[in-house]
N, C-alpha and C positions, 0 to 999 in steps of 0.2 A: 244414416244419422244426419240429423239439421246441426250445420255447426251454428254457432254463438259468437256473436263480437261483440265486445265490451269496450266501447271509447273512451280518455278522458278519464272524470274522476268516477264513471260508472265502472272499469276498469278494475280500480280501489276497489269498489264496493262488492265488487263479483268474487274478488279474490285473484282475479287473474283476464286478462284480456278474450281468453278463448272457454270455452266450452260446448259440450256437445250433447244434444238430447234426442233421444228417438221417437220418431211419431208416428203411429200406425194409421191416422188418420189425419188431411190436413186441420190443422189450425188457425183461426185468427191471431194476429198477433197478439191482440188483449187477452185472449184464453192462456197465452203463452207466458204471459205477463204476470198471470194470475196465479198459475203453476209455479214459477220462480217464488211469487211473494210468500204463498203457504210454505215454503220454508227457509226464507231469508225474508222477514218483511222490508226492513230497512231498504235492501235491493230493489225491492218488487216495487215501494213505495218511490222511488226514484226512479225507476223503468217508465212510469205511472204519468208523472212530471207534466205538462200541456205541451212546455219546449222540447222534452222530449224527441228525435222524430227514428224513423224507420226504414230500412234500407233491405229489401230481399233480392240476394243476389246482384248489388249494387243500382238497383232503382229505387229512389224513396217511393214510399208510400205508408198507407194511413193504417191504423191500427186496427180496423177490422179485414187488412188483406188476408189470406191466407199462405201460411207456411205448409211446407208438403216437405216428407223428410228427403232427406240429401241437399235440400236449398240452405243458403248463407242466409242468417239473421242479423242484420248489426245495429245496434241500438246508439246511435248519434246525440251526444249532450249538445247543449246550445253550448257557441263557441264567442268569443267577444273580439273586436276587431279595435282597431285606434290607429 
């Protein structure tokens, strides 16, 4: 199973920090993205975001990498500094 990390106020929006989805075949993260919004749009719409960014397995990267099941996915909000 690919776990799910929800940061921040994407967290709120998931319902809960964690979740877990199974994938028979890898995905890019936008397909994965896509999957979430067909049935939460609101979620899928903020997943979506440009600031958005992406993290498999604690490396960022860009939204066409691919997920392969049993990898960590964590979806990082932009965060504000002062």
């Amino acid at each position: 199973m690919t776990q799910l990390l929800f940061f921040g106020r994407l967290g709120d929006l998931a319902g809960g920090v964690e979740r877990t989805m199974t994938l028979s075949q890898p995905h890019a993260i936008a397909d994965i993205i896509g999957l979430l919004d067909a049935s939460d749009r609101l979620l899928g719409s903020a997943l979506g975001e440009p600031r958005v960014r992406y993290a498999i397995n604690g490396a960022i990267v860009d939204a066409d990498a691919l997920v392969e099941d049993e990898d960590e996915l964590a979806f990082l909000p932009p965060v504000s500094g002062g």
